[in-house]
C-alpha positions in Angstrom: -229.4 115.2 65.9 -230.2 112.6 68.8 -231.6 109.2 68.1 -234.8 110.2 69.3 -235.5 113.4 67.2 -234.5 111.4 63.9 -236.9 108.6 65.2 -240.0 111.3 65.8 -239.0 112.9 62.3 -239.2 109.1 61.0 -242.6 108.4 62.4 -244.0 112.2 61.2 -242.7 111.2 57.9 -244.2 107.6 58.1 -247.9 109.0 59.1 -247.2 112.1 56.5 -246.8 109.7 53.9 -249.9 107.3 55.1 -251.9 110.3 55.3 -251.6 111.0 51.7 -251.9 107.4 50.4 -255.3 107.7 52.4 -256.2 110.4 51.0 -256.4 108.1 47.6 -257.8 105.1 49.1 -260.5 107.1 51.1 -263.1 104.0 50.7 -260.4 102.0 52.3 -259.7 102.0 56.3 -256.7 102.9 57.8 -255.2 99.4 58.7 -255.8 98.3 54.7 -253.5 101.9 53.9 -251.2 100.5 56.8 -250.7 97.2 55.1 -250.4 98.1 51.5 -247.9 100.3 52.3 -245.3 98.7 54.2 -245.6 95.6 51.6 -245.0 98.1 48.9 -242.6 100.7 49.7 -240.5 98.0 51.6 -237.3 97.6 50.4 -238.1 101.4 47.9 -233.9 102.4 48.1 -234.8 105.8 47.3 -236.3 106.5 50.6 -233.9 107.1 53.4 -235.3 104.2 55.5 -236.0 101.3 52.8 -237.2 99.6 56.1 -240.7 100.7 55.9 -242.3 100.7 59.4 -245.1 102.3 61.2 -244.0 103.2 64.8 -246.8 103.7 67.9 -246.1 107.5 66.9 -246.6 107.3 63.7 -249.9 105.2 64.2 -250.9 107.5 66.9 -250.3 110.4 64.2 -252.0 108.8 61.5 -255.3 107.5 63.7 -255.7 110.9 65.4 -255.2 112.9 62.3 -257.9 111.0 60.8 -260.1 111.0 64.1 -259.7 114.9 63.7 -260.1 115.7 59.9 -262.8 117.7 60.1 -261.5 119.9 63.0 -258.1 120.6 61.4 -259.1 121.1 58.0 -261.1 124.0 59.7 -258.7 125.4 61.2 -256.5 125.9 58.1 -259.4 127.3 56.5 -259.8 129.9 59.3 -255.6 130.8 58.6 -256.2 131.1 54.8 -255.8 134.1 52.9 -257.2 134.2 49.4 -257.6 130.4 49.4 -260.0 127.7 49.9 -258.9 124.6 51.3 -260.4 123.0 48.0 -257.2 124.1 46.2 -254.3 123.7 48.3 -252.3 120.9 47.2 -252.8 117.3 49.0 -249.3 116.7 50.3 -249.9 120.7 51.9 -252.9 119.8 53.3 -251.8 116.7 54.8 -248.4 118.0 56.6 -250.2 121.4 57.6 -253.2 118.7 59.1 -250.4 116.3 60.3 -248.5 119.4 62.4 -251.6 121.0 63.9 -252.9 117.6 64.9 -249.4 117.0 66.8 -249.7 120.9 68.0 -253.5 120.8 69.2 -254.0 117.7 70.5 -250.2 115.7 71.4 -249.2 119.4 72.7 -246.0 119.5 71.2 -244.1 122.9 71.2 -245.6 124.6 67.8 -241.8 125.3 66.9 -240.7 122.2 67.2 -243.7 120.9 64.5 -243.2 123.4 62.5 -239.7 123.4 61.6 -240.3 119.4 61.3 -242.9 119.8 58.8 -241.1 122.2 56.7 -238.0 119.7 56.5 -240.2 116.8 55.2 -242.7 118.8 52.9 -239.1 120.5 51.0 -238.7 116.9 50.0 -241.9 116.9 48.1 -242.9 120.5 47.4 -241.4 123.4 45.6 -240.3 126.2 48.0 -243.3 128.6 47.3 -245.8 125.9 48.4 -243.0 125.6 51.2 -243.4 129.2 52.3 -247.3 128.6 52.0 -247.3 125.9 54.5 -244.8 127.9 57.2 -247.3 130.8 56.9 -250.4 129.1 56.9 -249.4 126.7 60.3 -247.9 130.3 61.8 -251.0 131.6 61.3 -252.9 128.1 62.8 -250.8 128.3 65.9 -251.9 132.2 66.6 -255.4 131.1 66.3 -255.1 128.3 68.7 -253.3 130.2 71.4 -256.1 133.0 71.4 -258.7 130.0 71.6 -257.0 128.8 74.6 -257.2 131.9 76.0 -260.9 131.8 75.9 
């Protein structure tokens, strides 16, 4: 894989992972998230990059995700079947926001996203919720090409 692609799949990881600690600390801001975590998971030797750092992407991932919540979340509920939002698990909610963020608005080729988020969510999810997730964004990337077409 070529320095750049593991650097992207770094920085989707990064935001991935200050998206969820976010989604704890919702009374916070995102710079306090920001802060906390690189003081804390600095150093962690269980991630792959104990050198905890937040890229430009990853803060451009993380701020726009945010900046589009509502829009995204949405969305997935539009590509549901026989589920509410309310009940899909956080760290599915915030790769499948995370990847349709980077799709919609940093028009990056849906495959590409896709196949990135499946690769960091099978770190943290079983692969049933894994499947969910591929379906769900499949379905999320139909529904934005047809709105396009409008």
């Amino acid at each position: 894989m070529g320095c750049n692609l593991v650097k992207r799949r770094e920085s989707r990881e990064t935001a991935f992972r200050l998206l969820f600690a976010l989604e704890f600390n919702a009374d916070d801001n995102a710079e306090n998230v920001i802060e906390t975590a690189v003081n804390e998971l600095s150093g962690i030797e269980e991630f792959e990059n104990p050198d905890f750092t937040v890229d430009d992407y990853a803060l451009a991932l993380l701020n726009g995700t945010v900046e589009h919540k509502a829009e995204l979340d949405e969305m997935i509920s539009k590509c549901l079947v026989n589920w509410r939002i309310e009940r899909i698990p956080i760290t599915a909610k915030e790769i499948m926001r995370l990847a349709l963020y980077e799709i919609k608005y940093q028009q990056v080729k849906p495959a590409i996203v896709i196949s990135e988020a499946i690769e960091i969510i099978k770190r943290y999810e079983d692969n049933s919720v894994v499947s969910f997730i591929n379906g769900a964004l499949g379905n999320a990337v139909k529904l934005i090409g047809k709105e396009e077409e409008k």
